[in-house]
C-alpha positions as CSV (number, residue, x, y, z in Angstrom):
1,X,5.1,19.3,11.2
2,X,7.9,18.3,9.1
3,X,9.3,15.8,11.3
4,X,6.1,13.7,11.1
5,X,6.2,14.2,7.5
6,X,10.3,12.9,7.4
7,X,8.7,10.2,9.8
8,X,6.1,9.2,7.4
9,X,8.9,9.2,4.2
10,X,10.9,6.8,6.1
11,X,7.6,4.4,7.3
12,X,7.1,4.5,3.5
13,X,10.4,4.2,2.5
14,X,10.5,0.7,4.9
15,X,7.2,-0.5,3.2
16,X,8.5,0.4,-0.2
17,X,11.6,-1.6,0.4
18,X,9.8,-4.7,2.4
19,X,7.9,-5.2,-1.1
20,X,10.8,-5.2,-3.3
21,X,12.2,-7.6,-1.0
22,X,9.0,-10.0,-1.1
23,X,8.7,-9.7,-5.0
24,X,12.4,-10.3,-5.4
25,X,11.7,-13.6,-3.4
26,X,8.8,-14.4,-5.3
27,X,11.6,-14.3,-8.4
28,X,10.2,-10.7,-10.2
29,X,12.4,-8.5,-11.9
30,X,12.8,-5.1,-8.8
31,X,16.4,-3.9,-10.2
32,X,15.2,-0.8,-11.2
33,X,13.2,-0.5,-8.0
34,X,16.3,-0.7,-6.0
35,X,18.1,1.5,-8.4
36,X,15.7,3.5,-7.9
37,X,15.0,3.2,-3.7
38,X,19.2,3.7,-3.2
39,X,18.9,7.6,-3.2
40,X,15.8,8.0,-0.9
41,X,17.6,7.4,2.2
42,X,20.3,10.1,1.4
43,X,17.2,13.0,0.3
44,X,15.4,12.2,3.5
45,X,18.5,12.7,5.8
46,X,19.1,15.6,3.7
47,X,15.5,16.7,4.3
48,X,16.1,16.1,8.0
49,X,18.9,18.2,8.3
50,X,17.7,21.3,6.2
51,X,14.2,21.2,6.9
52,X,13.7,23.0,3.7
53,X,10.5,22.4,1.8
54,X,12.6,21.7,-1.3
55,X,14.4,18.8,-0.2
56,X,10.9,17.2,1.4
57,X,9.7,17.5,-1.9
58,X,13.0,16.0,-3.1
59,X,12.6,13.0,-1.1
60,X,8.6,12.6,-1.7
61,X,9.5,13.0,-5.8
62,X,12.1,9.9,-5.4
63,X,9.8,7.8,-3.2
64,X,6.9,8.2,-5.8
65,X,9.3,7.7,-8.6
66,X,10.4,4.4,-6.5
67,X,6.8,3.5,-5.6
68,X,5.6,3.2,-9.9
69,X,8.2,0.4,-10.5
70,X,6.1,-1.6,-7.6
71,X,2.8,-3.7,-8.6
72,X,-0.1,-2.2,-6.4
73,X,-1.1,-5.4,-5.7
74,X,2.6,-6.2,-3.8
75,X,2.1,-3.0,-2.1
76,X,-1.6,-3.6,-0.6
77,X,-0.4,-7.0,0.3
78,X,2.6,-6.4,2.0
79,X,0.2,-3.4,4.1
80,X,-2.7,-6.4,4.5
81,X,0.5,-8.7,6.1
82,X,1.0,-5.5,8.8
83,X,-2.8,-4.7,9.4
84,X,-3.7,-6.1,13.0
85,X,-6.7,-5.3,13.5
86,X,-10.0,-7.0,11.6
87,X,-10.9,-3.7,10.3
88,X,-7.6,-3.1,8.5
89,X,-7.3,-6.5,7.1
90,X,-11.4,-6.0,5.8
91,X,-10.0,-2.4,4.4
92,X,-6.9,-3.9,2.9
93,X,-9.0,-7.1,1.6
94,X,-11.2,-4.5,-0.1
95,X,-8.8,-2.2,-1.4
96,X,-6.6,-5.5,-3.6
97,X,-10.2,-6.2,-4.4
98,X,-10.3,-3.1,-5.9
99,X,-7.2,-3.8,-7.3
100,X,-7.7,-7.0,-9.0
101,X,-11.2,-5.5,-11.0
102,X,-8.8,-2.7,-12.6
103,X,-7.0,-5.9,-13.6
104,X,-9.7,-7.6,-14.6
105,X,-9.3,-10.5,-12.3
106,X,-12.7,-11.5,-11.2
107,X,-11.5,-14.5,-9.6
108,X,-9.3,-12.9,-7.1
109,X,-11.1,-10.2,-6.4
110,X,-14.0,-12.3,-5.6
111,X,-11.9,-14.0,-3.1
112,X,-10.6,-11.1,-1.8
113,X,-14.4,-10.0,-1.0
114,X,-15.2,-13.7,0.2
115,X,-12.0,-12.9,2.9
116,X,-13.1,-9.3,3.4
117,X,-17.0,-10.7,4.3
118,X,-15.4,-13.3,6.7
119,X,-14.2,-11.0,9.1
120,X,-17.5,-8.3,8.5
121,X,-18.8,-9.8,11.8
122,X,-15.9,-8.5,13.9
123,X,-16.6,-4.8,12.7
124,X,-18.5,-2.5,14.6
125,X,-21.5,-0.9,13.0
126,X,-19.9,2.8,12.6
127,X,-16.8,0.4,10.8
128,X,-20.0,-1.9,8.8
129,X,-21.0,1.6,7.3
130,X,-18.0,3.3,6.7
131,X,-17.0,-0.2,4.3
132,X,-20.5,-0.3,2.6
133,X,-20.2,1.6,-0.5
134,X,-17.0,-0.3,-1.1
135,X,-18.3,-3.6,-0.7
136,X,-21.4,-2.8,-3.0
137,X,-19.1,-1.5,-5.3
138,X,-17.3,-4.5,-5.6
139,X,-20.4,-6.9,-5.4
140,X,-21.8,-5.1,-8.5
141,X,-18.3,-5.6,-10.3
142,X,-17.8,-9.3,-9.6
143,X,-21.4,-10.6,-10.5
């Protein structure tokens, strides 16, 4: 059980630090994301060895802590650039959809739709209705 969860905190840890990569590319301030990322690798190894709950919830604190200084957008973007399958990329397109209406950004989340709907022909009709509610959601948000 808690080596799936140590396996999970480093998967994360991996996404976390792919994003900081891209948005230091894209020329955004991460230094006190990587300030912040540097001890993670030493609280999961520690969590590794021990197996104690404290130091899992050590290492889950840090990550969190890690994940705030990140733009949700960079983070459902750099999960939409892993997604495979047309039903992640239609879950992902939805999800920075969601993401751009907290913002306020009509525009790009109606885009975001307009990509998600492209791909709605692909899904199968148990995926069509589990993605509904979202996409109505959304439609009622961008009008």
């Amino acid at each position: 059980m808690k080596k799936e969860e140590i396996e999970g905190l480093k998967a994360e840890l991996n996404e976390l630090k792919s994003a900081i990569s891209q948005l230091s590319k894209k020329g955004n301030d991460v230094f006190i994301a990587q300030l912040k990322t540097m001890n993670i690798p030493s609280k999961i190894k520690m969590a590794e060895a021990t197996q104690a709950d404290k130091d899992l919830a050590a290492a889950k604190r840090l990550l969190a802590d890690a994940r705030k200084e990140i733009p949700e957008g960079a983070m459902l973007k750099e999960n939409f650039n892993k997604a495979s399958g047309a039903f992640e990329q239609v879950l992902n397109h939805l999800a920075q959809a969601k993401a751009a209406l907290k913002e306020e950004n009509k525009k790009e989340a109606r885009e975001l739709y307009r990509e998600a709907a492209k791909r709605f022909p692909a899904l199968s009709g148990e995926q069509k209705k589990k993605i509904m509610p979202d996409c109505r959601v959304i439609v009622e948000s961008i009008k």
